[in-house]
Structure formats: structure tokens, C-alpha cells
N, C-alpha and C positions, 0 to 999 in steps of 0.2 A: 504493500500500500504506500508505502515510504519512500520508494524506490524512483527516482525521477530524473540519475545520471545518463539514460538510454533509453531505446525504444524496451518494453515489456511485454514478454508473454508470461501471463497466468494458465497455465495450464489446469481446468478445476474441470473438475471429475464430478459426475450427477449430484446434486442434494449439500455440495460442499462450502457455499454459500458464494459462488460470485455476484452474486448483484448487492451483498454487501459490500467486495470487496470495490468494483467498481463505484457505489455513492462513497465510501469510507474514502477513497482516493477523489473524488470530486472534492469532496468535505475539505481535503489535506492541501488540498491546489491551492483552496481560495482563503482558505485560512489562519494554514502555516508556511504558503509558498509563495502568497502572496499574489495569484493571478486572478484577472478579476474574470470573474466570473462570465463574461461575456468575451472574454476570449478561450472559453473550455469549449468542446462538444463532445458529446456523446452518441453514440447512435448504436440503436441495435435495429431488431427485425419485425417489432410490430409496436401498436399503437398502444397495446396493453403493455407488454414490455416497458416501451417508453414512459405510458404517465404513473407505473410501479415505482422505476426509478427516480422520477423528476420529483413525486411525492415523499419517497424517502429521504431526497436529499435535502427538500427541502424542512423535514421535521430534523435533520441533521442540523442544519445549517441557522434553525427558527425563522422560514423564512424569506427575512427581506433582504440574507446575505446571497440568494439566490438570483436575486433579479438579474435577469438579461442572458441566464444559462440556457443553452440549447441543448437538449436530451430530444431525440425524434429518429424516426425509423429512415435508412440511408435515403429510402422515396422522398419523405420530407424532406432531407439536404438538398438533393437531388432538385427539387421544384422551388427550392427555395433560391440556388441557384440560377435557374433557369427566370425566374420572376423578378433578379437583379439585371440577368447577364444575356436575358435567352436573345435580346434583339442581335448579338453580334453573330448569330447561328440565320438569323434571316425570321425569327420569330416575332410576330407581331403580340402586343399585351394581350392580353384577354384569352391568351391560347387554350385548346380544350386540351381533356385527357381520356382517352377511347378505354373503355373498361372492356373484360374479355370480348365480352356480346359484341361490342360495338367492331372490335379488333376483328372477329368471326366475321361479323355480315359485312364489312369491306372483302376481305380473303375472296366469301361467296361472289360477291358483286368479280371481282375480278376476275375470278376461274369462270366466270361465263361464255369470255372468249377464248376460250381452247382449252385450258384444261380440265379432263375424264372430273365429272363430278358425282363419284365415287361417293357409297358411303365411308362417312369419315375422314375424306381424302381434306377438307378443308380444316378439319382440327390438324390434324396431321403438318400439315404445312405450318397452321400456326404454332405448332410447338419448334419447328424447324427453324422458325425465324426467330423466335424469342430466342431457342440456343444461340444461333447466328449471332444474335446480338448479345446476348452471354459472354459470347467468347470473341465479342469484337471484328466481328466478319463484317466488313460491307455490303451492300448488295453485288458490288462489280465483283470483290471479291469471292463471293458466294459463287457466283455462276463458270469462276475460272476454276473453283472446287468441285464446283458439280460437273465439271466435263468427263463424257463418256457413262452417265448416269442418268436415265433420262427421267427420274420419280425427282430425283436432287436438280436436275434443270430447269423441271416446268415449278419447280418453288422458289428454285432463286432468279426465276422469271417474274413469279408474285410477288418476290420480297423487293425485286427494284419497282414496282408499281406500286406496291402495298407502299412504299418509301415515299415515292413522289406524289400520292394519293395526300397522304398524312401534311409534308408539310404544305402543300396545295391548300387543306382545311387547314390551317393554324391549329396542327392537332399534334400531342404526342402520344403513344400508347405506356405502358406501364414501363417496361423496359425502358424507354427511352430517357424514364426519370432517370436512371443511372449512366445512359451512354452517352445522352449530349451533353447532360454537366464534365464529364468526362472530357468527351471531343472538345467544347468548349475551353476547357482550362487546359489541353495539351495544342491547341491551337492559339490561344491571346492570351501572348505572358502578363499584361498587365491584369487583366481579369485575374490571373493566376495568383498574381503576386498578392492580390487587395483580400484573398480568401486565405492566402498561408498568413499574411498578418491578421486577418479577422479572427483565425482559430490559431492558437499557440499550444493548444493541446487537446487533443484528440484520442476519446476512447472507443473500443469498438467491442460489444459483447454479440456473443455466439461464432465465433469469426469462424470454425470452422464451416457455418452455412454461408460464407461470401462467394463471390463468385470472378471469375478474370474479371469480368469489369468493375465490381467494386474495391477489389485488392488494388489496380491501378490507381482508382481515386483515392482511396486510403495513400496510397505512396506518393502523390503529387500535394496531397495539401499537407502533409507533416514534413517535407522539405522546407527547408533545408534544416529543420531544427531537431528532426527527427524523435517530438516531443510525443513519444505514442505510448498508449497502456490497451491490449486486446486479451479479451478474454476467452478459449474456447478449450474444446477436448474433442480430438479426433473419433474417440468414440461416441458421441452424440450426432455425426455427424448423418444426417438420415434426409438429407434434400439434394443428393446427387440428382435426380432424372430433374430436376428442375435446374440443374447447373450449378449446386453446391462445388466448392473444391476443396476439400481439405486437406489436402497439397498444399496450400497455400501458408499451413502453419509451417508447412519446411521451408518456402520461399521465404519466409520471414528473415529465415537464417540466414540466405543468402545474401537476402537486398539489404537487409542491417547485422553488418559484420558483428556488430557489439550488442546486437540483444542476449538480453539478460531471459531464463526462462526459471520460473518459482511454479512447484506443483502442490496442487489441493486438492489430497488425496484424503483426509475426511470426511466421510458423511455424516450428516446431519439428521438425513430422512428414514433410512431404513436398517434397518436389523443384521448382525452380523448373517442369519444366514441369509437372506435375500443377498446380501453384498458376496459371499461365497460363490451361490451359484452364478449373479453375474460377472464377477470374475474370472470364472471357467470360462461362459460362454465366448467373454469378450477376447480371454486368453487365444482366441482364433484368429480373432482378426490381426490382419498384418499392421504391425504398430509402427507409428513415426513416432510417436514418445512412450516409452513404459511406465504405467503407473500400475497400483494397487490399492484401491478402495478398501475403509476401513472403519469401523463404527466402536462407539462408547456406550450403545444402547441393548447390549445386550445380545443375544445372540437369536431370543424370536421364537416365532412359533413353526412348526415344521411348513416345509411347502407341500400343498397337496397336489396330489397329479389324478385328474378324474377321465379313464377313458371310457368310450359311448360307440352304440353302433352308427350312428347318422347325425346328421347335425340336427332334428328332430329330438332323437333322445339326451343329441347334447344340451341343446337349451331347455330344456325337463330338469336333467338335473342339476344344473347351475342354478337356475329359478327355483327349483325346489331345497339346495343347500342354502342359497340366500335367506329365504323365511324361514327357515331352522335357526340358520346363526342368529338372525333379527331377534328372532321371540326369545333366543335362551342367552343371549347377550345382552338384549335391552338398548340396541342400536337404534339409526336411523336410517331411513332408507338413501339418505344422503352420503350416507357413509360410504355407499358401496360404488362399482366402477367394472364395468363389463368393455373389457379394448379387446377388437379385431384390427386388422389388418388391411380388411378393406369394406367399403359400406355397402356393398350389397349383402353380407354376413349377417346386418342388425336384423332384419325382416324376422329371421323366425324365431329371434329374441322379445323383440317386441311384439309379436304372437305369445309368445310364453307370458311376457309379462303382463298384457292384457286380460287374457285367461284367468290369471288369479290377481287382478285389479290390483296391482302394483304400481304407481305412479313412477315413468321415467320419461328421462330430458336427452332427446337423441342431439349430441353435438352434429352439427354441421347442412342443419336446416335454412330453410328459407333466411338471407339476411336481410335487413330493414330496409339494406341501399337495393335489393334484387326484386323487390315490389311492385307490384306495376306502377300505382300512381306515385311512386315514388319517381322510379324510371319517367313518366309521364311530365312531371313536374322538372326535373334535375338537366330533362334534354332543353324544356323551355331555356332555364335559366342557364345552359351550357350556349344558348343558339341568342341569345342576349348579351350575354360576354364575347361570343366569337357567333359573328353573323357566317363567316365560311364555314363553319360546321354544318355537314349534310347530311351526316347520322341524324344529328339533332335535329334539322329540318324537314327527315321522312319520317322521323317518328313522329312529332307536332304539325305538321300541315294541315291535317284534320280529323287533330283530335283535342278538344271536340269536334264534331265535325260540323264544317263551316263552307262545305260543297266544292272542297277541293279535291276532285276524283282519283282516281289511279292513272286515267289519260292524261289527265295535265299535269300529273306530275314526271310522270312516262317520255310527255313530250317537253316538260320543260327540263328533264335530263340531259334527253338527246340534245338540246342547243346548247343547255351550260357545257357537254362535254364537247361540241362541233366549236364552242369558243373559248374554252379552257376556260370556265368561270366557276365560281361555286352556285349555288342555285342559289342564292339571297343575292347577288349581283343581277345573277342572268334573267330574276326576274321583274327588275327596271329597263332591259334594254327594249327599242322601240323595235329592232326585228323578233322579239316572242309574238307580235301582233300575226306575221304568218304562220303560229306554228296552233295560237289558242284564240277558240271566240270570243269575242265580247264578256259571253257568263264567266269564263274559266276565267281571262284574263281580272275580271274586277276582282271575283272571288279571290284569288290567288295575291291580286296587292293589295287588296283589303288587310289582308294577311302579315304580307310582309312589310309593307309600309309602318302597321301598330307595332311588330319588330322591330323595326328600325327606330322608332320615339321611345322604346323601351331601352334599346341600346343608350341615346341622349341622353336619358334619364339615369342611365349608370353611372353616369362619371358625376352625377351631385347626389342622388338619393344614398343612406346608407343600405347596405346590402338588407336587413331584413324588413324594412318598410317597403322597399321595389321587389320585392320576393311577395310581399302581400297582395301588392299590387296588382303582378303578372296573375297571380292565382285570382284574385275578382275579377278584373277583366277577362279572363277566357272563362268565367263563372265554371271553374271544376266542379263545386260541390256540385249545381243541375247535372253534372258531365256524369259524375255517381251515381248520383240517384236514376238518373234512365237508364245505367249499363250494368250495377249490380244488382244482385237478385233479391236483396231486401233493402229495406230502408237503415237495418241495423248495420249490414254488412256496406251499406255505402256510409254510414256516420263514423263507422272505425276505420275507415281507409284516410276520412278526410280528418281524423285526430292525424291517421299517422303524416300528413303532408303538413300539419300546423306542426305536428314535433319535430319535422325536419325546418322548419321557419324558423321555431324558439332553438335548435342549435343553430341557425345563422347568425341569430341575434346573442348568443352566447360567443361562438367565436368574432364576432365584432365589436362586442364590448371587452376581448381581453386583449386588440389593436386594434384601437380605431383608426389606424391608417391604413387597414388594409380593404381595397377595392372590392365592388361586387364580385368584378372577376378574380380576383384573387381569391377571396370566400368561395367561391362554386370551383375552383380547384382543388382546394382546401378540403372541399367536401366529399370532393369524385372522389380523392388521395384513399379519404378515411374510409370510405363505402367499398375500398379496393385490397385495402390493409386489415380490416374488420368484417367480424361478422357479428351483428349487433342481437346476437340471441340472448334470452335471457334464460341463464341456466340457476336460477334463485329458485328455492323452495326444497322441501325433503322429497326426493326424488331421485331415484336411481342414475346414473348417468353411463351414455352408453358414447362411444365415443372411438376413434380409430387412434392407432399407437401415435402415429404423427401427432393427430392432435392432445394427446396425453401428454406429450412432451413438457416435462418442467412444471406439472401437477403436481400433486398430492391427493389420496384416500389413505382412507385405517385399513380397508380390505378391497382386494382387485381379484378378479378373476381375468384371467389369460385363455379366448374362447381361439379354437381354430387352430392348435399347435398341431398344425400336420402336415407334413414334408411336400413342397410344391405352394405353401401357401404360407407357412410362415418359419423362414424367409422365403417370400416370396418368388417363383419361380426365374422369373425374368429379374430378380436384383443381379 
């Protein structure tokens, strides 16, 4: 924690306490090292992460000696860069940011001319390009990779469209939070230089989940002072298919001759025998540091090992040991924690636990930002900060619907793309008169014109009074009540768009300087990093290992240990 001569690796081992060690070392910068707090940052891998951390340092710190610290997931760096810096990349303010969906139905739009539209062939591709972009491929570069490949050609044929498509709309996709702050700071040394003096020290927890392009921005902003503390363990590492490298902890060695490496081989959380067994297991994996996990808690209860003919009788008797332990324990049903492997597995758990009316909270449900009239609302306000946005603009044209048909949006494509415009351009110009009649055409600037006074109105309104706005003016709530099937079910849709209003107006009362379009990035960020379920109350929780990661329960059951499925056949 103390250590501040060189760059630092903490090598900590599950349950061993680094997100102490990380606030404790925030705490030690600004207190005993004297730096102020607004030149520290911190970043790790999600939004809970983040406000875990920002929270504890600040009950460290009491506080007001926190002010001006940056604790936020590498995305947030990333946009927050791009929101100083993004114009020297060719970026106009108000830029949107394409959530998967949106990142998919471009891909679709694009394979329409020529390529096999295969099931799955367009996920497929978009996971192609996000590596691509992982690992810092260009598009040009991509297609001199894919030669003599012809499944890798026609995608790094979408990936240089999907490319020019994007900045076209003043759009980034998720990725791109991390590769043009990147490209950005390895192409304009001044930009460069104004972000290594902004931060003078830089911590990075999970680092084993980084990936090539965020280990490069990590080593461009701790230049030249090489003021770095990161925390991870190669044995956590479980986000390879999404671009993890945990390689990257030995690269450390390399690019900083003089790191310093401290292991925290303590557990905190479990039992010596759980920590025995996983030490066998891990004992397998090829290690780039050796540690051994160790506990003061005793050595525990045995592990059971329960086998079943089918997964039928396996969720029988998991559900049926659960309410034995409950009743003769005096537990809760909160206690307990049912992890597979993958989510088609929960199904005939949650048949079992239905059966005997067991209350459980399946993770990885519906999130808040994946809602229709959320989606509904968020493309308005994405198509008001950035009028080139054309995702945003075929989702709202007519909805509500306001008699803008599928033809005249069909036909005011075909011009925007015969004149390389975005469709909120192409549909001022005086040639759309050949393409739409009289009705389409009024209907359609009826339209975009109130867009356009919406836009005006962004640069003086604060962002959650013109969010009120947008929403009475296209009157949503009539827009529910004609489209759901009760009156109740359209009164809870329209809480949940007022409770995305009251978080606008929450992040704009913690900077009032930050613009409408700033807030509705802010917002895409969080709707992309989060999944806003709410797992409160005594209820079982079922949930896949990934997202168990860095939990806690008193008792877990381990469903599905069988060879091909866990580990997983294709790891």
C-alpha cells in the first residue's frame, strides 16, 4: 500500500481483500503523499465496482478530502476523453454511442449487399470486429488478415463499412470507448501530454481482465512517470472469449523493468477446505505467478459431491437439500446460490423451485436500459444530441406514430444514401420532393423540423427539464396507453421513463456543467456497463459463475459438474 518508488503489481488471490488495498492506497496518495486528489484515477471494470470503491474511499478519506477523484470503469475514461479530445479524431459534440442492438442492426443493414445472411452469420461478425478492435486491427488491416479466407473477408468487408457507417453518424460503439481515446493520445502529443499531467497516478483493479487495447492506454498515460499500482490474479482470469489477456501481467515485466510484485495470498472469504480443493484444481493451470491461498477461518464443513441421473433429478435434489438445510439450520433463502455455467441450465431449476414455491432472483434478466420504452425514449434523446444518428431516427420516426410509413422512410434512405447524408439532413433537401408526396413529405418535416428546435433547445435547457419536454411533446404516456394491454401495465412502463428523467436530473445536479449530450452518453455508458436488476429481498439466487465472480453466500451449490460442460467444452 506504501509502496510508491515504481510501477506495482499486487498480485491478490480471490476473497484476499484488494479493493481494500486499492482505497487504502488512494487514502495514502492524498494524505501522506500529498497528491491531490484530482490528479489520482482509478478505474476498474464496472459501475458497481467503481461507486464500491469511490464510496469506501470516500468514508476513508470523511469525504471532502475526496473531491475531484476519478474512480470509473476504463469506458468512462475512455468517453470522458473523447468529450474533451474527441473533435481532433473528426468527432462532432453530441456524439452517440451504439449499444449491442444498435451495433447488430447496422452489421444486418450492411450484409444486405452481398453477404450469405446466415443464421447467426451477423453476430458472428460482430464479435469478429469487436476482437478486431481488441487487438487493435484496422479495418484495412483486417482485410490484409483475412486474405485467402473468404468467412474473414466478407467481415472485414463489414468492418470497413460498419467503420465508415459509424463515424458518418457521429456514433461510437462500445469498443470504440477504448480504441479512439487510444488512437487519439498515440496520434496528438499535446492531447497526450494535458492527460499524463491530469493523472499522476493511476490505479487499475482486475487487470488480469484488460485487454491489448487497454494495457496500451494504461502505458501511454503513466508515462513518463510510471506512477502505476494494478491489481489482479491470473487465476481469476475468466473473460478470454471477450478479449481478456492475462498475459498482460507478464508484459508488465517487461515494459516496466523495475516493477515491484507483492502477493495476497490470504483469504478472507472461505474455509480452509474450500481453499484446498481450489488449490488442486487451480494447481493445473499453467501459472505466470505461483501463489497459494490460505485461510484463518478454520478448516469448514466437508464438500459434498451429489450425483443424479439427469438434470431432472439433479434439480430434485439440490431443491430438495436446500429446504432441508433451511428448516434445520434456520437460514434464509437469501443465503443460498445455485451457479451454472451457462443460462440455459437455470430452466429446470427454476421449475424445481417453482414446484415447491421457493422465491428466486434469476441474475441476468431483463435490464432497465433493455426496455422498450426505455429504448423508445433514450433513441429520442440520443437523435437530439446527435441529429446524424439513424439508428435513433428509424427507431422514432413513428413512434408514436405520426404517418410516417415504411415507404418514406425506405425512400428517404435511398437519397440520404445516393447523397451521403444522414437522414435528418437528407430530409431538408429540396430534391426529396421527387422521391415523396406532398403527405409523406409534410408528415416527415413535421417531424424533423420539432427535432431540430429540440436540438436548439439543448444547448440552454438543463438536461432533465428538455428530457420532460421531449417526453410531453410526443405525449408517450397516450403512446402506452393505446399499445399496452392494460392501463396498469402502461402506468409502470411510464414510472419506469420518469425514473430514467429523475436519474438525469440526478447526474446533472452532481455537474452542472455537463450538457444534454453529455448526460445521454453518460446514460447509454451506464445502460451498457449495468444491468439495473434488482436482486433485494430473501430469495434464492441463481446466477452463472461469470456473474458470481467477487460474490459472496454462507452456502453455494455447484449445478452441472460434468465433463464437456464444466469447463466448458470449447474453453
Amino acid at each position: 500500500m506504501r509502496y510508491i518508488s515504481g510501477p506495482l503489481l499486487v498480485l491478490a488471490g480471490a476473497g484476499s481483500g484488494k479493493t481494500s488495498v486499492i482505497t487504502r492506497k488512494i487514502a495514502w496518495l492524498i494524505q501522506e503523499c500529498g497528491i491531490p486528489p484530482a490528479r489520482i484515477a482509478a478505474v476498474t471494470f464496472t459501475n458497481k465496482a467503481a461507486r464500491e470503491m469511490k464510496t469506501r474511499v470516500s468514508a476513508l478519506l470523511k469525504g471532502k478530502e475526496s473531491k475531484g477523484l476519478t474512480v470509473s470503469t476504463f469506458h468512462t475514461l475512455g468517453l470522458n476523453i473523447l468529450r474533451r479530445d474527441g473533435h481532433l479524431l473528426g468527432y462532432k459534440k453530441g456524439f452517440s454511442i451504439f449499444d449491442a442492438d444498435d451495433s447488430l442492426s447496422l452489421i444486418r443493414e450492411l450484409m444486405k449487399d452481398g453477404s450469405a445472411r446466415a443464421k447467426g452469420a451477423a453476430e458472428k461478425i460482430q464479435w469478429q470486429i469487436s476482437a478486431w478492435k481488441n487487438a487493435l486491427t484496422t479495418p484495412q488491416e483486417a482485410v490484409a488478415l483475412a486474405a485467402g479466407d473468404q468467412t474473414k473477408t466478407g467481415a472485414a468487408f463489414i468492418y470497413t463499412e460498419y467503420t465508415r457507417n459509424l463515424l458518418a453518424c457521429n456514433t461510437l460503439d462500445f469498443d470504440d470507448l477504448i480504441l479512439q481515446p487510444l488512437r487519439l493520445l498515440q496520434t496528438h502529443a499535446d492531447a497526450l501530454t494535458q492527460w499524463q499531467n491530469r493523472i499522476h497516478y493511476l490505479l487499475v483493479d482486475e487487470y488480469q481482465d484488460t485487454n491489448a487495447c487497454q494495457y496500451e492506454l494504461v502505458k501511454l498515460i503513466v508515462r513518463p512517470r510510471n506512477a502505476l499500482t494494478v491489481v489482479g490474479d491470473d487465476d481469476q482470469s475468466v473473460y478470454a472469449w471477450r478479449g481478456a489477456q492475462p498475459e498482460n501481467l507478464v508484459h508488465l515485466q517487461s515494459d516496466f523493468t523495475d516493477l515491484k510484485v507483492i502477493k495476497l495470498e490470504q483469504n478472507y472469504r472461505s474455509t480452509g477446505r474450500i481453499l484446498k480443493a481450489a488449490n488442486a484444481l487451480i494447481g493445473n493451470n499453467p501459472h505466470i505467478f505461483e501463489k497459494r491461498l490460505w485461510s484463518q477461518l478454520g478448516f469448514g464443513d466437508p464438500i459434498r459431491v451429489m450425483q443424479s441421473r439427469d438434470e431432472e433429478h439433479e434439480a430434485e435434489r439440490v431443491v430438495s437439500q436446500l429446504l432441508h438445510h433451511k428448516f434445520t439450520q434456520r437460514t434464509d433463502f437469501k443465503d443460498y446460490a445455485l451457479l451454472y455455467r451457462g443460462n440455459h441450465q437455470a430452466r429446470v431449476f427454476e421449475r424445481a423451485l417453482r414446484e415447491q414455491r421457493i422465491p428466486y432472483y434469476l441474475s441476468g434478466g431483463t435490464s432497465f436500459f433493455e426496455r422498450t420504452e426505455i429504448r423508445d425514449v433514450m433513441a429520442y434523446f440520443r437523435l437530439v444530441s446527435n441529429p446524424d444518428d439513424n439508428n435513433a431516427f428509424l427507431r422514432v420516426a413513428n413512434t408514436p406514430r405520426r404517418e410516417i410509413g415504411t415507404n418514406t422512410l425506405e425512400n428517404l434512405g435511398n437519397y440520404a444514401t445516393q447523397r451521403s447524408l444522414s437522414l435528418m439532413d437528407a430530409s431538408f433537401e429540396l430534391g426529396l420532393t421527387q422521391h415523396l408526396n406532398d403527405r409523406q413529405l409534410n408528415a416527415l418535416q413535421r417531424f424533423t423540423q420539432w427535432a431540430v428546435e429540440m436540438s436548439d433547445l439543448a444547448k440552454e435547457e438543463d438536461a432533465a427539464t428538455l428530457a420532460r419536454k421531449i417526453i410531453t411533446d410526443i405525449r408517450y404516456d397516450l403512446w402506452l396507453e393505446e399499445t399496452c394491454d392494460n392501463p396498469k401495465a402502461a402506468e409502470k412502463r411510464m414510472e419506469n421513463v420518469l425514473e430514467l428523467v429523475a436519474w438525469m436530473q440526478r447526474i446533472t445536479t452532481q455537474d452542472e456543467d455537463r450538457s444534454f449530450a453529455d448526460t445521454v452518453a453518460r446514460i447509454s455508458l451506464l445502460g451498457m456497463l449495468d444491468s439495473a436488476d434488482d436482486s433485494s429481498g430473501d430469495q434464492v439466487m441463481l446466477m452463472t459463475l461469470h456473474a458470481a465472480k467477487g460474490l459472496e453466500f454462507p452456502h453455494v451449490f455447484i449445478v452441472g459438474m460434468e465433463e464437456g460442460l464444466l469447463p466448458h467444452r470449447v474453453s
